[in-house]
N, C-alpha and C positions, 0 to 999 in steps of 0.2 A: 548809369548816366541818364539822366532826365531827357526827353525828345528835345529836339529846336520847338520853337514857340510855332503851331499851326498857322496858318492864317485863319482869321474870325470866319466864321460859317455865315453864309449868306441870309440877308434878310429876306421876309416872305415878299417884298418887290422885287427880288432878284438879283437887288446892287448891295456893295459888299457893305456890310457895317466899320463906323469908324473902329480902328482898334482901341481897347477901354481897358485894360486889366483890372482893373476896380472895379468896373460895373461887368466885365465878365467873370472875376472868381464871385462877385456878390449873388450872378445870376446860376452860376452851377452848383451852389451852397444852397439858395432855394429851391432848386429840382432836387439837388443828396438829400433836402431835409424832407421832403414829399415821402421819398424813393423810403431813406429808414425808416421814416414814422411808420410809414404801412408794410412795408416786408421786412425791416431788422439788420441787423449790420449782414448775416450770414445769406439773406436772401434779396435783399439789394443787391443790382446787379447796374453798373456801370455803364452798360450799354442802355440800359433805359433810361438814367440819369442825361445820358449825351443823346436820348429821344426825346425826351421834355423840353431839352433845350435846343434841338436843332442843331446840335455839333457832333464831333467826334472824340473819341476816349481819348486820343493823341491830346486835346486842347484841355481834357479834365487830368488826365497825367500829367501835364505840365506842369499847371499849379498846384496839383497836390501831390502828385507822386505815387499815390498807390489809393486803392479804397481804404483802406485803412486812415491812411493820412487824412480824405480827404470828408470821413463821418469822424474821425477827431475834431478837424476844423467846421464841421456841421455840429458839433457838441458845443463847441467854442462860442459859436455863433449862438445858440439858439442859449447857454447860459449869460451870458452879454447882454442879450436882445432884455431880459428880465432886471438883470440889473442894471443896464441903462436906467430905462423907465424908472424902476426901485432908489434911483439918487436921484431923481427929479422930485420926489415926493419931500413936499414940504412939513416936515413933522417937530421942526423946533419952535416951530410958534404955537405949538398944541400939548396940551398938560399930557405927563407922561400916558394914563388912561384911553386918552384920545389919542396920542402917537401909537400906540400901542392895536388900536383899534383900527387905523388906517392903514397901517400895513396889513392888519389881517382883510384888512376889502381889496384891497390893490391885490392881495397873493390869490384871495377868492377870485374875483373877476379875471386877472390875467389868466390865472388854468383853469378857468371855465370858458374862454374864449381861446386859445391854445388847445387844445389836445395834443396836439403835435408836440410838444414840449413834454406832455406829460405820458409819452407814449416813447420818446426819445430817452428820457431818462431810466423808465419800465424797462428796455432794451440793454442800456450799460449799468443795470442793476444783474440784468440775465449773464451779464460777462462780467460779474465783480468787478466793476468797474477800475479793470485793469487801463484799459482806455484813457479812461479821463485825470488816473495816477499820473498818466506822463507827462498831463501837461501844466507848465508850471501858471502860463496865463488863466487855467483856472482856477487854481487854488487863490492866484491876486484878487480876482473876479469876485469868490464868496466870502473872501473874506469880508469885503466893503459892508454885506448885509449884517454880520457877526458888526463890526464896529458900528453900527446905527444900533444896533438893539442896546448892545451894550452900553452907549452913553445915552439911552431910554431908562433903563434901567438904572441906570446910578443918580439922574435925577428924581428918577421916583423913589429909588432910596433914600437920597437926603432931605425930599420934600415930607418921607413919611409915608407915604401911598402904598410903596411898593413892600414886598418883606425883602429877607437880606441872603437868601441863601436860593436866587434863582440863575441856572445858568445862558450866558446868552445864547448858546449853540442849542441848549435845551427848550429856550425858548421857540427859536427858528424849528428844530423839529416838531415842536405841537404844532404851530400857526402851518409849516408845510402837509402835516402828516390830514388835520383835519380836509385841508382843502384840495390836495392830492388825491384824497381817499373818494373822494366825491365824482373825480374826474376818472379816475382808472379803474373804479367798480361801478360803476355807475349803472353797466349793462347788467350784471350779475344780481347786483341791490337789487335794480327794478324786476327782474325777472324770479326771483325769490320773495319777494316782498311786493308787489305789486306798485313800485315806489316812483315817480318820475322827477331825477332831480334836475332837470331843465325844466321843468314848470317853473312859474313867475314865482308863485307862493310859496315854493319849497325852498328857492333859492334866497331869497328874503329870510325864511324864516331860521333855512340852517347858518347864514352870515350873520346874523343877530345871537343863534347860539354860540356858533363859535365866540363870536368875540365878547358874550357875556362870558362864556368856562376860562377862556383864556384871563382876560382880565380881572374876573374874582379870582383865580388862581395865584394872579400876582398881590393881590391887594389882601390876600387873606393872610393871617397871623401865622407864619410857616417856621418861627426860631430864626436860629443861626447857625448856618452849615457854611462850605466851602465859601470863600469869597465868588462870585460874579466872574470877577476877572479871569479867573483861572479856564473857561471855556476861550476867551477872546485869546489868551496865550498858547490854547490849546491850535486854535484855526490858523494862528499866526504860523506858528513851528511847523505845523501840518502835520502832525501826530497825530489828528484828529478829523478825520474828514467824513462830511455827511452830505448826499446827494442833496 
C-alpha cells in the first residue's frame, strides 16, 4: 500500500508551499533525471533524489511507488520532452530532401544540448531495456517519429527524389545513431584521436555530413526491396522496437 500523501516540504522562507501535484511529481522527475543521468538506475539512490529537492522518500513514494517506478516515469519524461519539440517541427511545407534534413538538425542540436538524455538511454540500453518494454505510453510516444518519417518518405517517393525500398525505422536509426554517437563517445573520440566535438567547426561540419550521407542515401538509385510501410507496421504492432 502506497503512504498517505506527505505534506509539501518547506520552502527556503520557511512557509509551507502551496500543495501542487503537478508541479511536485514535475519537480522530483527533474532531480530522478540529474540523479540517473549521472549514477544509473543501480546507483541512484532515492535519498538523494529527495536531497535535491528538499523533501522526503515518503513524498517520492507517493507518486511513484518504488525507484523503479519512479526512473520509468523519468524515461517517460525525458522521451516526451523529444518528441514534444519533434511535432512542433514544421516539415510539410519543406520538399521531402529538406524535411528530411531538418529533423536531422533538430535530432543533432537537441543530443548535443541534452546529455542527459543521451546518457538516460546508454543506462536502459545497459538493462536491455527491459524498463522501458513495460510501458505502453512509450511505444505511443515513438511511434509519432516513425509516422513523420514515413509520410517523408512516401512523398519523396512519388515526387521521385526518394528511392523505394527505404525503411522508416531504418531511417530513424541512421539520423539517431550518427548524432547519438557524437554525444556518448564523444569523450573517448577526443581522447583517442585528438578530436573536439563541441567546437563550433566541428559541429557545423559533422551536421552538414550527416545530412549530406543521410540524404544522398535516400535520393540515390537503391532498386526495389521491401515496401517503406512495412517498418511503420512494424513500430505500430511493437514487434519492433528501437531506442
Amino acid at each position: 500500500m502506497l503512504p498517505t500523501q506527505p505534506a509539501e516540504a518547506d520552502a527556503p522562507s520557511g512557509r509551507s508551499r502551496k500543495p501542487d501535484a503537478e508541479r511536485t511529481r514535475r519537480e522530483i522527475l527533474e532531480a530522478a533525471r540529474q540523479e540517473f543521468a549521472e549514477r544509473g538506475l543501480s546507483g541512484g539512490r532515492v535519498d538523494a533524489i529527495a536531497a535535491r529537492m528538499r523533501t522526503n522518500k515518503r513524498m517520492i513514494y507517493y507518486y511513484f511507488g518504488s525507484k523503479e517506478g519512479l526512473y520509468l516515469a523519468t524515461l517517460e519524461q525525458a522521451y516526451g520532452d523529444i518528441r514534444g519539440v519533434e511535432q512542433e517541427l514544421d516539415l510539410d511545407s519543406l520538399t521531402p530532401s529538406d524535411a528530411v534534413r531538418r529533423i536531422i538538425e533538430f535530432t543533432f542540436d537537441y543530443q548535443e544540448t541534452h546529455p542527459d538524455f543521451i546518457r538516460l538511454v546508454s543506462i536502459e540500453n545497459i538493462h536491455h531495456g527491459k524498463h522501458l518494454a513495460q510501458s505502453e505510453r512509450l511505444r505511443n510516444l515513438n511511434t509519432s517519429v516513425i509516422q513523420r518519417l514515413d509520410g517523408i518518405l512516401q512523398r519523396g517517393r512519388h515526387s521521385g527524389a526518394f528511392r523505394s525500398d527505404i525503411d522508416p525505422i531504418d531511417l530513424h536509426m541512421l539520423i539517431s545513431a550518427f548524432c547519438f554517437f557524437r554525444v556518448s563517445n564523444r569523450y573517448t573520440f577526443g581522447a583517442l584521436f585528438g578530436c573536439d566535438f563541441t567546437a563550433p567547426e566541428q559541429r557545423k561540419k559533422h551536421k552538414r555530413m550527416i545530412g549530406d550521407a543521410i540524404v544522398g542515401l535516400l535520393e540515390s538509385d537503391g532498386g526495389t526491396c521491401k515496401p517503406a510501410s512495412v517498418g511503420l507496421q512494424r513500430a505500430r504492432s511493437g514487434t519492433h522496437r528501437r531506442l
